[in-house]
Every structure is written in C-alpha cells, then in structure tokens.
N, C-alpha and C positions, 0 to 999 in steps of 0.2 A: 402246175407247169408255168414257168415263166413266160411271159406274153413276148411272140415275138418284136425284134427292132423291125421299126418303119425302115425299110430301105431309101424312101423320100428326107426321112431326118438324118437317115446316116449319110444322106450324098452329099444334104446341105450344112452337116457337120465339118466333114470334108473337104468340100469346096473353102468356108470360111476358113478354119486352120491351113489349107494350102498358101491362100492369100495374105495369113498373119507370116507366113513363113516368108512370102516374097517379099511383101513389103518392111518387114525387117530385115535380111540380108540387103537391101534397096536401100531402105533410107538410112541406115548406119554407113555402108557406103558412100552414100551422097554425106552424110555430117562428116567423116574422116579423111573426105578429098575434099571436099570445098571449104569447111569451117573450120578442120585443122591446118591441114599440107595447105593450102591456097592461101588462107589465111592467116596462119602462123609461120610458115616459110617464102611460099612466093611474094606474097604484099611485103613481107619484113625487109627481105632482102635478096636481088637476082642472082646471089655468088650460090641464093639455095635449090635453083633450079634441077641442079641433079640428084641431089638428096631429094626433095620433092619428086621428083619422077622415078626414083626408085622405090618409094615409099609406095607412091597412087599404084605405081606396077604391079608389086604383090597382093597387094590388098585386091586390086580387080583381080589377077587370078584367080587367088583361091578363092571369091567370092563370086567369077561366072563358073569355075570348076564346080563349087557345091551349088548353084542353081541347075546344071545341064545333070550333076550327077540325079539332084532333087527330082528333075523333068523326065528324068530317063526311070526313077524307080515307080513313078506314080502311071507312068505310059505303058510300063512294060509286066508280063504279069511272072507273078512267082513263081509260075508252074503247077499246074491240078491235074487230080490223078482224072484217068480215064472214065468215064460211066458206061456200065453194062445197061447197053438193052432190053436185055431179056434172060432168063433162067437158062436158057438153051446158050449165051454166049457165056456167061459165069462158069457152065459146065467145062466150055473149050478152054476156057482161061486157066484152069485149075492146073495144064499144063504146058508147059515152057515150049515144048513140041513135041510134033506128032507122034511119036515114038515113045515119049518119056512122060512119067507123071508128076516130074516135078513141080511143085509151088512155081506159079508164073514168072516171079524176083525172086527168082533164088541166084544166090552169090555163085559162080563155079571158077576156080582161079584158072583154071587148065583154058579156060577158052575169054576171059579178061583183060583186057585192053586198058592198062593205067592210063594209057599217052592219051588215049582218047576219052577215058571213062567211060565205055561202054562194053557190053560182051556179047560177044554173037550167037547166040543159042540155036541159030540153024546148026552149029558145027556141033554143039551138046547130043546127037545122034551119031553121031561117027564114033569111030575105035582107033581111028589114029592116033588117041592121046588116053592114058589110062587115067580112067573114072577117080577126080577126087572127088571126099564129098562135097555136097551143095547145101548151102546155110542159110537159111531165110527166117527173119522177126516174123514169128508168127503167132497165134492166139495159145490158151497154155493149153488148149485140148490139138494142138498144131495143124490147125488149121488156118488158111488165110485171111489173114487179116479185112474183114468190111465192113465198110461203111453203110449203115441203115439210110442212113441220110442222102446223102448222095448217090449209093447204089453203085457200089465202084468198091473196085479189090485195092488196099491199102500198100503200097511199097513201102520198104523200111525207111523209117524217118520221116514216114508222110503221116499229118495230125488232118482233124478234122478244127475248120476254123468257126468257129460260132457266129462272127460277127458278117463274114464271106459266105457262110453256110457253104464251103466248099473244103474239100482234101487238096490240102495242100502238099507237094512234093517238098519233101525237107525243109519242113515249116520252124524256123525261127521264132516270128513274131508277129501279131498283127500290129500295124503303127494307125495309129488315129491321123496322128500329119500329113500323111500322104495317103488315107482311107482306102489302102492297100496293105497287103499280108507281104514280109520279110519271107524268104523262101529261095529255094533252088536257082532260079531264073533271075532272080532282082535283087541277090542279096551281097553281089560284088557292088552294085550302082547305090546300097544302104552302105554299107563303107566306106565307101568312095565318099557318100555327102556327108553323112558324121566326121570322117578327116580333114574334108576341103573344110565344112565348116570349124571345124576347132583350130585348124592353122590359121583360116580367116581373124577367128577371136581372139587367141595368144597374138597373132601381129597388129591385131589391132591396138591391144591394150599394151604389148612393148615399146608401139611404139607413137601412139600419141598421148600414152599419160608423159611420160618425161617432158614431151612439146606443153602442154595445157598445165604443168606444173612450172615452167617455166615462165610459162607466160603471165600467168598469177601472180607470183610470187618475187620477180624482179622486172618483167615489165608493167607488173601492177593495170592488166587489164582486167577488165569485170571478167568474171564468171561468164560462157556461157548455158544456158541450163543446157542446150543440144552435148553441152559436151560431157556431162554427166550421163546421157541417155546415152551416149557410145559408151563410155567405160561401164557402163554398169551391164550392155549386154556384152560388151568385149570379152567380160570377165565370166558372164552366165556361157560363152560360147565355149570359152579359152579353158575353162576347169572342169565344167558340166560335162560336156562334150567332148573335148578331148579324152574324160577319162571313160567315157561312153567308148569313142572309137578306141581306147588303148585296148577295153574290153573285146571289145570284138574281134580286134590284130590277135588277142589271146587264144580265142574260139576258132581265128582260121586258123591256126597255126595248130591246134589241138584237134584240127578237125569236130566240132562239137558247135550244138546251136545253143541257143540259151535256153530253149524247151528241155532240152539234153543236162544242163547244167545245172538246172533246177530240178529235175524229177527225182523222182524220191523213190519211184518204183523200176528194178531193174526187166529187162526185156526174155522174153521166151523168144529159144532160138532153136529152128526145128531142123535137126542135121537132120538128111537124107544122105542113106551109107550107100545104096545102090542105086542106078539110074531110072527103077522102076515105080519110087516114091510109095510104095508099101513097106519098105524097111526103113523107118526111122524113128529119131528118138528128139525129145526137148529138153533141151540144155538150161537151164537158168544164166545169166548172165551177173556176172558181181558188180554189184551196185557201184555207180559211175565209173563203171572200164572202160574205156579209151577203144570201143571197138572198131572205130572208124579213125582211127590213128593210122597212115598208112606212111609217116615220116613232115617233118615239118618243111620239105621243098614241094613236095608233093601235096601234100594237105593245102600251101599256097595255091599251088597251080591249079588246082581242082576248084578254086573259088575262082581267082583272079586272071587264070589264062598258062599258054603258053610264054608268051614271048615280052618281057620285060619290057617292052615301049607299049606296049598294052594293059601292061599290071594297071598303072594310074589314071586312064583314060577310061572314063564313063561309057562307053562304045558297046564293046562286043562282054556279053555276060561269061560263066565259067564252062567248065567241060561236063561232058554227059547232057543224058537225059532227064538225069533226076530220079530215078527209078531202083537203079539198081549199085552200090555201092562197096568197094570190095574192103573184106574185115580185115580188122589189123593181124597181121601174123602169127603174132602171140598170141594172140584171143583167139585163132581162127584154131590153131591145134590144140591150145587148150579143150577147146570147146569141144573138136569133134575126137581126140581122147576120151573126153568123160564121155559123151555117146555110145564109143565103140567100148567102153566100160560098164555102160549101163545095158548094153546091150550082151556083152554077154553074160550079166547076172542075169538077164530072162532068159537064155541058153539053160539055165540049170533050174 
C-alpha cells in the first residue's frame, strides 16, 4: 500500500506554488508597465500617453481578473459529498423519500428544475404528474454508489480525490497551484483564471514584442534581460494557456469534465421503471456519450450562471447543488428503452 502524503508537505507544497503564481502574474506586470510602456513609450515621447494608458489598462485587467479569479478558486471549495454517520442513516439514504425507494440521486425529469438545477423530490410522492423513470450512475450490481473512504453515498460525477481524500462533487481535477480540487463549486472561478490569464499572455506578448523589437533594432538600445523574462512567459501564458482554457470553453459547452473525457470506462445506469425501486434494471452507457449534454446554452449556464454580466465575473459560482444532474434526452430514452426491453425479456 502506498504511504500516505503528509498533509503538512502538501500544504507547504501549496502555499509555495500559490506564491510562484502571484509573484509571476506581479512581477511580469510590473516589467510590461514600467520597463516597457513607461519606458519605451512615456520617457520616448508625451504624444504616447494614450497608447500608453491603453496598453497599462488591459494588461492590469486581465491581470487582477485572473488574480481575484486565482483567490476565489483556492478560497472556495469544489463541493464534497455528504458523510454518513452511521448504518442507520445510509439505511435512510438509500431513498429519495419517504414513500419511495428510489436511489438518493436519482434523475426524475417530471419534478427537474433546469433554470435552477435542482429537483424537488418532496413532490417525487405525489400523482399529480405520471411516473417517468428515474436514472442514477450506479454500481453494476445497481446499487449506490460509496465511498469506503470517506463513508458517504457517491452522486453522479462525484470521484473520490486521493490527494483531498475527499468525494468530490463533479470532480474535474485536482490542481497542485491552487492545492485545491477543480469541481462543482470552483470550477467556473478555474476558467475564469486560465482565461483572464491567457488573454493577460497573448496581450502581453502582442503587444510589447513589437515595442522591444523596435527599440533594439532602430533605436539601437541594449537589450534588456527583464524584457526577455516577459516575452518568454507572455508566450508560456499566451499558447500554454490559452489553449488550456480553449479546452475547457470545449468541456463547458459539452457539458463534460476532463475526468469524463479521459475515461475509458463507460458508466452503469440503474433505471428504476416504478416508484417502488424494486423494479429496475442497469443500462450500460456507450463509451464517451454525451449524457450530460443537455444543449450548449444551457450546459453554459449551468457552469457560468444565469445572467450574462455574471458569466465573466469571478463572484457567484454555477447552478445547483452538484448532486444531482438531468441526462441528455437522447441518452435519457435510449436508456430507459433498453431497460424497458431488458425487462421484458425477464417477463418470459
């Protein structure tokens, strides 16, 4: 068995890489307004004043955008699943309410709430609305998904984090940079800094190699080394990075985390056909289906928010609780088709 990590090394792992991270976004900052724009434009000549202050403008934007986003993902947590107490509350868990036996996180469209991402399962006992089925990632003998570890029922998309030793609710990624897990709760505020930083980089590198090329080469001043230490990380932020967060705009948009986009094993999905949770069957899911595809306005929203003056603003995280997630359409009757198929070949 592998020896576990010191929590004391991983904090002061953490802490340093947090620091490498401010003090390069800082001090590239401070070389591309002082020792470029100040010095290759204001000292040159005062007609460059306003070029100069649109230059310093952007560059501090996107450059305290991706520090607040940075502050806000390392502050805020990803979201973890719940821990059970005791055997006796596992028992209770097992169903959604008091009436029904279904899986805790089981999907039900009929009582589903897109705008909000969440679904009220008090109403899952009523008959005012006819029984679709309920769909939940579950183990392949369909049972619920837990964690040994933690001691806690597993919602769909929730991984268990080895470095966290904790269940994370739609676990993306653990980041060593910010010695915090990518997840549910924090993973519009990892977006937001991989963007703010890669527009930081592309601006910086469009727009003070032409100045420092300039100035070499027909004002024939020395070199200075600072201004090689900006283009070389302008360029690590500008390409690295930017094609980092292009990735990601691709994963919201697909609804899909990177855990999702690398696995290699598809998911057991345990329809429940009546609201009793002794009738049901597990579905196999086809390897990288799109089952949380629920449209690419909506797959936004569900990360980045409602209200578009919020999309880019580091602030308020996405909708829901992280728990429970409604299936793509297609997948969703696919699915419980072959169910109600498999089900009545045990009929005969």
């Amino acid at each position: 068995m592998a020896k576990p990590k010191s929590p004391l090394a991983n904090f002061i792992a953490g802490v340093l890489l947090q620091l490498i991270v401010y003090g390069i976004i800082g001090y590239t900052w401070y070389i591309y307004t002082f020792r470029v724009c100040v010095t290759l434009l204001l000292q040159t000549s005062p007609t460059n004043v306003q070029l100069a202050g649109v230059l310093i403008a952007f560059a501090s934007f996107f450059a305290i955008m991706a520090l607040i986003s940075y502050a806000r993902i390392i502050a805020a947590s990803p979201g973890y699943a719940d821990q059970i107490s005791s055997p006796s509350q596992l028992e209770a868990d097992a169903g959604s309410t008091t009436t029904t036996r279904l899986p805790k996180f089981s999907y039900l469209p009929a009582f589903f709430d897109k705008r909000t991402m969440t679904q009220n399962d008090a109403l899952a006992s009523t008959i005012e609305r006819p029984f679709l089925p309920a769909l939940s990632v579950s183990s392949p003998a369909g049972t619920a998904r837990f964690c040994d570890h933690c001691k806690c029922l597993k919602p769909s998309r929730t991984h268990h984090c080895s470095d966290c030793n904790r269940c994370v609710l739609k676990m993306d990624h653990h980041c060593p940079w910010v010695n915090n897990c990518v997840g549910h709760a924090n993973y519009k505020f990892f977006f937001l800094f991989v963007m703010y930083t890669g527009l930081y980089g592309v601006w910086g590198l469009c727009s003070a190699a032409p100045l420092i090329i300039l100035a070499v080469t027909e004002e024939q001043r020395d070199l200075d080394p600072q201004w090689i230490i900006l283009l070389v990380f302008a360029f690590i932020f500008g390409l690295t990075v930017c094609g980092f967060a292009a990735a990601h705009f691709w994963y919201i948009l697909q609804n899909r985390t990177t855990i999702e986009q690398l696995s290699t094993r598809a998911d057991h999905i345990r329809v429940d056909l009546d609201p009793s949770g002794l009738q049901h069957e597990i579905v196999m899911a086809q390897m990288h289906e799109r089952l949380w595809d629920i449209g690419k306005l909506d797959n936004w929203r569900a990360v980045m928010g409602h209200h578009p003056l919020s999309w880019f603003i580091p602030l308020y995280r996405g909708l829901g609780d992280g728990t429970i997630y409604p299936f793509n359409e297609n997948s969703y009757h696919r699915i419980v088709e072959q169910a109600k198929q498999q089900s009545q070949s045990h009929a005969f």
